[in-house]
Backbone as CSV, one residue per row, in Angstrom:
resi,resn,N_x,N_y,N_z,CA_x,CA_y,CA_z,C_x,C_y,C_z
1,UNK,56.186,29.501,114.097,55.177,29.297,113.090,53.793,29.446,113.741
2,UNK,52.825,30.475,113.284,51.706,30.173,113.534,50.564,29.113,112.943
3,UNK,49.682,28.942,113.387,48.968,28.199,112.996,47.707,28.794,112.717
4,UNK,47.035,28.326,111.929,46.207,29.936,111.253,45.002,28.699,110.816
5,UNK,43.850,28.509,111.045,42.808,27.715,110.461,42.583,28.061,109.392
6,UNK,41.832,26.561,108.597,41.754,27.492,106.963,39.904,27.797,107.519
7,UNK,39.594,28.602,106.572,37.854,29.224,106.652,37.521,28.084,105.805
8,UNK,36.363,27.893,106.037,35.579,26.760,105.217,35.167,27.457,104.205
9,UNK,34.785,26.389,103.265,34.034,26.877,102.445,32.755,27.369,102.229
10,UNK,31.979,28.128,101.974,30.446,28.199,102.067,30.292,27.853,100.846
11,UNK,29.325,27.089,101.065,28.639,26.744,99.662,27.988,27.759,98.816
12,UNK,28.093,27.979,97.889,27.162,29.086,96.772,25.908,28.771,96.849
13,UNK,25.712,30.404,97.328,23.761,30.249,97.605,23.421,31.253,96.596
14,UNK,22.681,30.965,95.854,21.874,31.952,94.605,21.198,33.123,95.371
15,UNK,21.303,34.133,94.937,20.591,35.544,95.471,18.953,34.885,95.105
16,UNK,17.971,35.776,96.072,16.720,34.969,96.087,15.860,35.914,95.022
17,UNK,16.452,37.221,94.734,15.823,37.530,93.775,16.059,36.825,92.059
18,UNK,14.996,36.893,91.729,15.030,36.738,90.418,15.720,36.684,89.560
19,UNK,16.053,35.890,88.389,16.769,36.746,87.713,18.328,36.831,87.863
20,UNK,18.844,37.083,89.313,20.048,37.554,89.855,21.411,36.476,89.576
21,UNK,22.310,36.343,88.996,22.819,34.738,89.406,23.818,35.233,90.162
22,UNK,24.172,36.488,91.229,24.789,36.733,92.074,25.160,35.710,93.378
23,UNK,26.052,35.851,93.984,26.047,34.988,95.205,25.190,35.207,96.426
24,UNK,24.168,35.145,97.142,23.333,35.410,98.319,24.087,35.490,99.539
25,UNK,24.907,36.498,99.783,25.615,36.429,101.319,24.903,37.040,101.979
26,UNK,23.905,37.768,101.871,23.395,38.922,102.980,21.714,38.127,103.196
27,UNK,21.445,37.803,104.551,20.295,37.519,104.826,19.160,38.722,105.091
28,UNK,17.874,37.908,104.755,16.614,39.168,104.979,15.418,38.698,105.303
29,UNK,14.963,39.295,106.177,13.807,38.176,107.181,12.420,38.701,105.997
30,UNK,11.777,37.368,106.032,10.422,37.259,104.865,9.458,38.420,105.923
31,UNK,9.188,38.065,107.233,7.992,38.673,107.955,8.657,39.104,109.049
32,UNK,7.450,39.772,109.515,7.836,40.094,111.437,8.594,39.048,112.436
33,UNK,7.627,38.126,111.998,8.294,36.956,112.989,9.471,36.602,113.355
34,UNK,10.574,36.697,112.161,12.029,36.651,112.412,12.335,35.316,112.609
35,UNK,11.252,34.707,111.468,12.087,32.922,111.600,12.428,32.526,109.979
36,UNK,12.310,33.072,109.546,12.390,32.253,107.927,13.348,33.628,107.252
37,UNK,13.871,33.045,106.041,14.909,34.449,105.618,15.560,34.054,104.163
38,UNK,15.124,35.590,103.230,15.589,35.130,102.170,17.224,35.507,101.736
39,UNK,17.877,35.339,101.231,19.471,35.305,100.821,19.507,36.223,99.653
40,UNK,19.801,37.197,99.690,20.284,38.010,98.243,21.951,38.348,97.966
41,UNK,22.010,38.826,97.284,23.583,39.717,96.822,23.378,41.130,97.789
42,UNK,24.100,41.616,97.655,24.670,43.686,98.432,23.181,43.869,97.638
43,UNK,23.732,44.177,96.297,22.464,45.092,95.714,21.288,44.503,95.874
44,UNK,20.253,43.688,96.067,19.223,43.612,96.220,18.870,43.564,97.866
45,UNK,20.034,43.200,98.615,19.280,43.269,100.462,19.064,44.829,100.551
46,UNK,20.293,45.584,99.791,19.875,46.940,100.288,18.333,47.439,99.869
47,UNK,18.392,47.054,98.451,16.651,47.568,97.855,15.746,46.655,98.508
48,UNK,15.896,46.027,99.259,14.763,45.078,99.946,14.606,45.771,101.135
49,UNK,15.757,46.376,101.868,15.835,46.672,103.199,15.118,47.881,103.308
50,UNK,15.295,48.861,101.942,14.575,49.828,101.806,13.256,50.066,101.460
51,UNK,12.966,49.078,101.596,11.270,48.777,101.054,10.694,47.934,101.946
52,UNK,11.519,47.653,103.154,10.557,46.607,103.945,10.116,47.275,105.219
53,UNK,8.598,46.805,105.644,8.056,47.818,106.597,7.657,46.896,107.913
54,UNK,8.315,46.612,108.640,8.055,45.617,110.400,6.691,45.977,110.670
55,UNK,6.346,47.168,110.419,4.825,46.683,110.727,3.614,47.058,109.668
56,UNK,3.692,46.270,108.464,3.232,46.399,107.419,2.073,45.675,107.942
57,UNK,0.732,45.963,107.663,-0.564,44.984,107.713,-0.828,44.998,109.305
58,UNK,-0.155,46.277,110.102,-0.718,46.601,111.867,-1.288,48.046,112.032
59,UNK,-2.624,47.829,112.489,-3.046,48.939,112.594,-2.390,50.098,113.879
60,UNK,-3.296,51.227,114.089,-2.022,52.142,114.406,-2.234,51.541,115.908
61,UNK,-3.081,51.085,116.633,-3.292,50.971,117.776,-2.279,49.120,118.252
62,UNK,-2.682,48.356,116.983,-1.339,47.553,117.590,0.377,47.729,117.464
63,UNK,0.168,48.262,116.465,1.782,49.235,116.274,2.090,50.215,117.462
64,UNK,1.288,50.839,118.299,1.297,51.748,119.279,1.644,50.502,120.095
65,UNK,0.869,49.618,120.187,0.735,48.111,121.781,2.181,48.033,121.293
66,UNK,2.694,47.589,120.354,3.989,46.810,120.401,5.463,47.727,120.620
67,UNK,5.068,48.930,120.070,6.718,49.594,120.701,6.602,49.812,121.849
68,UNK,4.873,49.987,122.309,4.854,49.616,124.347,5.384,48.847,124.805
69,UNK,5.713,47.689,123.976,5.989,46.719,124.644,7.110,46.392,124.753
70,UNK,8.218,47.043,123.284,9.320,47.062,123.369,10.127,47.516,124.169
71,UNK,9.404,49.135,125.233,9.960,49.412,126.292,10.524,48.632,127.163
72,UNK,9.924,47.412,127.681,10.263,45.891,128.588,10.872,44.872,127.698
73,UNK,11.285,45.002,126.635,12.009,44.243,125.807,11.022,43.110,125.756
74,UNK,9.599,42.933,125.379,8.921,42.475,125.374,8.720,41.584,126.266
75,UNK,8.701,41.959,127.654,8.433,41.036,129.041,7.216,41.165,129.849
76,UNK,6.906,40.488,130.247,5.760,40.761,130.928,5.736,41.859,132.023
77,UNK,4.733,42.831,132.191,5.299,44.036,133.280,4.112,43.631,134.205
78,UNK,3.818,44.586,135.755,2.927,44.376,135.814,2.832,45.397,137.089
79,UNK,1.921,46.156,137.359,1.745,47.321,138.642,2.422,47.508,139.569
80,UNK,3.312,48.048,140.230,4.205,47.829,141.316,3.056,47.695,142.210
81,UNK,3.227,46.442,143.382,2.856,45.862,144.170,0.973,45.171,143.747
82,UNK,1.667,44.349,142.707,1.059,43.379,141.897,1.122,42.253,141.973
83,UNK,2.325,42.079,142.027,3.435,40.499,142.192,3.310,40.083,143.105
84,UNK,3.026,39.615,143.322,2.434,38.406,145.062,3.668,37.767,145.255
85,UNK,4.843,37.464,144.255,6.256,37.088,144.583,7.155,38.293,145.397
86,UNK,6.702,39.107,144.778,7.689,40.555,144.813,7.479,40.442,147.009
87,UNK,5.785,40.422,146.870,5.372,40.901,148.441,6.037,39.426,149.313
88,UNK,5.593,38.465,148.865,6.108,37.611,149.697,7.863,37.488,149.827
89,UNK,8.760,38.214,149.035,9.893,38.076,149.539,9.907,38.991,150.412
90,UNK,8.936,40.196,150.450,9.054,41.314,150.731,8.634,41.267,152.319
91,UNK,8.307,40.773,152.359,7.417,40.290,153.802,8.646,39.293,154.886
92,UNK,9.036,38.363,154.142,10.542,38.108,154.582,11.453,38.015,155.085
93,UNK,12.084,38.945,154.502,12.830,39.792,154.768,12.810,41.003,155.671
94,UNK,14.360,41.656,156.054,13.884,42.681,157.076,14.808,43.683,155.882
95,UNK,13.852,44.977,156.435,13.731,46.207,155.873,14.100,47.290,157.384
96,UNK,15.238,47.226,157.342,16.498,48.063,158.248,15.757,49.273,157.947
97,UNK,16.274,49.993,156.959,16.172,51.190,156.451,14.959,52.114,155.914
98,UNK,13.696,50.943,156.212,12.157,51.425,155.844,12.474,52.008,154.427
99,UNK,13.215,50.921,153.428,13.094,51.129,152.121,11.989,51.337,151.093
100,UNK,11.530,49.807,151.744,9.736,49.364,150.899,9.104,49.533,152.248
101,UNK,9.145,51.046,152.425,7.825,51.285,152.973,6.392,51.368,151.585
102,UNK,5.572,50.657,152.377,4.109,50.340,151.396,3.928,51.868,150.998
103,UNK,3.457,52.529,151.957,3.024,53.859,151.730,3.735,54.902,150.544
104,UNK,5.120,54.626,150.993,5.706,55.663,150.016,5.964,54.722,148.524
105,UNK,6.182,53.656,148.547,5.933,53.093,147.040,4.684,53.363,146.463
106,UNK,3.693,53.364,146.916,2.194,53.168,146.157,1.519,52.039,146.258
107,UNK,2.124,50.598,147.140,1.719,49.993,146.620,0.120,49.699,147.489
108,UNK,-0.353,50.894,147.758,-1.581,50.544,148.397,-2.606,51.101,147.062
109,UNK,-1.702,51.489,146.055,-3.011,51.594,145.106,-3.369,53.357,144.892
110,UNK,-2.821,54.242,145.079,-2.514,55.558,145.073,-0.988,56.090,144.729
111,UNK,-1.323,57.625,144.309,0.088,58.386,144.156,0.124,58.743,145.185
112,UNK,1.145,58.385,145.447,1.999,59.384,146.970,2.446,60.286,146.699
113,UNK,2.288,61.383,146.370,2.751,62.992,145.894,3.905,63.083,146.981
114,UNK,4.939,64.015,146.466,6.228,64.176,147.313,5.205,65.222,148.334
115,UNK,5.780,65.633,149.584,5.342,66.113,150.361,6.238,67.810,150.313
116,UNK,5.615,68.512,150.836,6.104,69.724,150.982,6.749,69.638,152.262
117,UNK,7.959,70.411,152.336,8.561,70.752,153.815,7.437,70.768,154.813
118,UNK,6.445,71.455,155.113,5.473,71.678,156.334,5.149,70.558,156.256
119,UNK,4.283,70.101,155.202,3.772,68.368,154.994,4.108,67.351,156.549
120,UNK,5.810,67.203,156.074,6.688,66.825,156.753,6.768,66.167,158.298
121,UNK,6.507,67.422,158.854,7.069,67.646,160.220,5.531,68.038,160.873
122,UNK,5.901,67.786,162.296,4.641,67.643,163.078,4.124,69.255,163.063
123,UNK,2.605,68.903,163.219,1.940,70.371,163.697,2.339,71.129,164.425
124,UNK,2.352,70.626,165.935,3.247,71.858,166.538,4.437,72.818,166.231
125,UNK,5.504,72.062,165.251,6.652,72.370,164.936,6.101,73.700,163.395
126,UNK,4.954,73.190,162.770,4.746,73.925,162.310,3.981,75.182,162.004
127,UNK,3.188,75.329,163.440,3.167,75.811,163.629,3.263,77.163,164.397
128,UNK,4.596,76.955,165.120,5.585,77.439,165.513,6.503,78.010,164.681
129,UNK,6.737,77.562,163.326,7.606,78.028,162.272,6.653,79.053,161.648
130,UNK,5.352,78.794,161.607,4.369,79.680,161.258,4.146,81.366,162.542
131,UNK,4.067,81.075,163.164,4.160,82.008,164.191,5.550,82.707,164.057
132,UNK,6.606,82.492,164.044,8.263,82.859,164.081,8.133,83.755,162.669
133,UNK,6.872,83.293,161.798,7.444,83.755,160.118,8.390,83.291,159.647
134,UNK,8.993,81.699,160.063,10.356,81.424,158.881,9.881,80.105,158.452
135,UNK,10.074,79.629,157.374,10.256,78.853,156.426,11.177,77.469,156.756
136,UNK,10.525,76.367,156.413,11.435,75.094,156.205,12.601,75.196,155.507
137,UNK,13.688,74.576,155.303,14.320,74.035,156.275,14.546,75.128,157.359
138,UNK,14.902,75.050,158.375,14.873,75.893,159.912,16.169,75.955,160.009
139,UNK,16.480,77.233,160.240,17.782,77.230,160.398,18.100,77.933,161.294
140,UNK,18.863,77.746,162.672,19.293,78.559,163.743,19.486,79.959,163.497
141,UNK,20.271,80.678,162.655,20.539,81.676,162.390,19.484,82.469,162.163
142,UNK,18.443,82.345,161.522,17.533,82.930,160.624,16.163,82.917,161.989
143,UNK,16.231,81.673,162.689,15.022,81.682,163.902,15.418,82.507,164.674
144,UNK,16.432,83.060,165.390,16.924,83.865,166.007,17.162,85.177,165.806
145,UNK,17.360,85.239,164.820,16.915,87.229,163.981,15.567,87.325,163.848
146,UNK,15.044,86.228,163.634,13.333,86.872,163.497,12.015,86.969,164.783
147,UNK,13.468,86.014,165.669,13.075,85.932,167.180,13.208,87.237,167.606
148,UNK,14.652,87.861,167.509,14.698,88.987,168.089,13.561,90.141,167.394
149,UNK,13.554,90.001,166.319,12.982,91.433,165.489,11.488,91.314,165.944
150,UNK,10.958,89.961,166.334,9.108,89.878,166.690,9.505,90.219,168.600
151,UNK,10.660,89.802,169.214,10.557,90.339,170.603,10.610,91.873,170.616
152,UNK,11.172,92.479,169.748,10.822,93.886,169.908,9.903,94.656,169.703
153,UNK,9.007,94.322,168.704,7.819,94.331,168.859,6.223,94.148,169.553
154,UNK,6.796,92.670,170.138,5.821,92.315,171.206,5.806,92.677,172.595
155,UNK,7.510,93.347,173.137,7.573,93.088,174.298,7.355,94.056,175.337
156,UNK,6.299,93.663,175.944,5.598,94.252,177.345,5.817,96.046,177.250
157,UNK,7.377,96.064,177.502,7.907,97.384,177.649,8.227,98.484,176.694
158,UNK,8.075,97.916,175.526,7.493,98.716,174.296,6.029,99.153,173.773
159,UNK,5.274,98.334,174.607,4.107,98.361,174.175,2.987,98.054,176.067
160,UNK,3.408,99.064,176.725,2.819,100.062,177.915,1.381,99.610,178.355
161,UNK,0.731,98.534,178.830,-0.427,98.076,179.360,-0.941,97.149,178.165
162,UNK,-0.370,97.066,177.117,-1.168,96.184,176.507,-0.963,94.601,176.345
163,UNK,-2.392,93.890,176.745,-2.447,92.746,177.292,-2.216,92.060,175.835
164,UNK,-2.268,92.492,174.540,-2.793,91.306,173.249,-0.864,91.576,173.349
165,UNK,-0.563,92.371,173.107,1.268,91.891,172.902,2.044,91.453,173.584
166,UNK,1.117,91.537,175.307,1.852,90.943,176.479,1.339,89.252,175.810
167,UNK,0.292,88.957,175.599,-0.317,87.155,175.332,0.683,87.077,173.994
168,UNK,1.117,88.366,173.061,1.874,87.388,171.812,3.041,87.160,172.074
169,UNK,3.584,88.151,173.099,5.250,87.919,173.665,5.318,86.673,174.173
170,UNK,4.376,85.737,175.338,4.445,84.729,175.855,4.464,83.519,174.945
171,UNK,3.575,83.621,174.190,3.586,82.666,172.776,4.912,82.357,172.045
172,UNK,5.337,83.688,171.388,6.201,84.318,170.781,7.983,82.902,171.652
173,UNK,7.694,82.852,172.947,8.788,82.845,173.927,8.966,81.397,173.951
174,UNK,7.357,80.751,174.051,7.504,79.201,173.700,7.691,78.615,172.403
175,UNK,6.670,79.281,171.585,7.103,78.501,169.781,8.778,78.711,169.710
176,UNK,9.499,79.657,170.348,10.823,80.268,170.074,11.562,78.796,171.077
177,UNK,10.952,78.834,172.070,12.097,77.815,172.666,11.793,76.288,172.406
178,UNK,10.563,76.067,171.712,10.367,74.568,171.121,11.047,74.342,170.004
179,UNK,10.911,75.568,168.889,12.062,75.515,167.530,13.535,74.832,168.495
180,UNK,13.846,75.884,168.626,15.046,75.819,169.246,15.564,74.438,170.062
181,UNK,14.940,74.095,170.595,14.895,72.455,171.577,15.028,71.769,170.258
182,UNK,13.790,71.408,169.040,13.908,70.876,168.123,15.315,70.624,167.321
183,UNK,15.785,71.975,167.298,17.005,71.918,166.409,18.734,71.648,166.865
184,UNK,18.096,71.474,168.374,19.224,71.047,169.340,20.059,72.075,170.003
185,UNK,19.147,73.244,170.046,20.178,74.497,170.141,19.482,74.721,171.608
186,UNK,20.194,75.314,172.505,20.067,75.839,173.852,18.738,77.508,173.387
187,UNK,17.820,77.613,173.753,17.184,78.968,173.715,18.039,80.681,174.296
């Protein structure tokens, strides 16, 4: 045998419209506020529901503030690195992984724009990638074909007393073997 509760009774609530002597099962909030609420039948919550406006009597600029605000489910927000709680846990604590680094959050009060590959990496390195003619990311394969194709060009014995391709071959020989050191590869 199960045992099955009986439902209570609800007491009969008069629909709040007028007129109506329907039963009021369906609730309907009077204002914005969402504290007080009138009781109708089906047919009048629906024609109420269809005629009622949440932001009736708000101009467009607080109607604009408030679905802003709905973004945060109406919570208080506030600037990343604003919160004097946020910093003092932040301070704390240890940061292994240079997560909340200040700099790259913003919270010094600027955009930190993503950086470009060259950005990146030190001057020398880039300009050595600049000299080679290749492009970030660096890739062994690609420094080494363009190594060879600028040594044939520059080198001494192709080019018969001249001192400017003998000075770019020497250049040419170090930016080539600093890439290379960089990327862990033997020259």
């Amino acid at each position: 045998m199960i045992y099955r509760p009986k439902k209570k009774e609800v007491p009969f609530r008069p629909c709040d419209h007028t007129g109506c002597p329907a039963c009021g099962e369906y609730r309907a909030p009077k204002d914005r506020r969402l504290k007080e609420y009138y009781w109708f039948c089906l047919k009048h919550v629906t024609e109420y529901n269809k005629n009622w406006d949440f932001y009736l009597g708000l101009s467009s600029e607080e109607i604009e503030s408030h679905i802003q605000n709905d973004v945060t489910w109406q919570r208080p927000t506030w600037r990343l690195g604003e919160n004097q709680t946020f910093r003092a846990n932040l301070n704390s604590t240890r940061d292994t992984f240079g997560l909340f680094n200040e700099d790259e959050l913003g919270m010094n009060g600027t955009y930190n724009p993503p950086q470009s590959p060259e950005q990146k990496h030190e001057a020398r390195l880039v300009e050595a990638a600049r000299f080679l003619e290749v492009t970030f990311p660096l890739m062994v394969s690609v420094v080494k074909k363009q190594y060879k194709m600028l040594a044939k060009k520059y080198h001494p014995d192709t080019n018969q007393g001249n001192t400017d391709a003998e000075h770019m071959f020497k250049k040419l020989n170090e930016h080539y073997r600093y890439i290379m050191k960089r990327l862990g590869e033997k020259p």
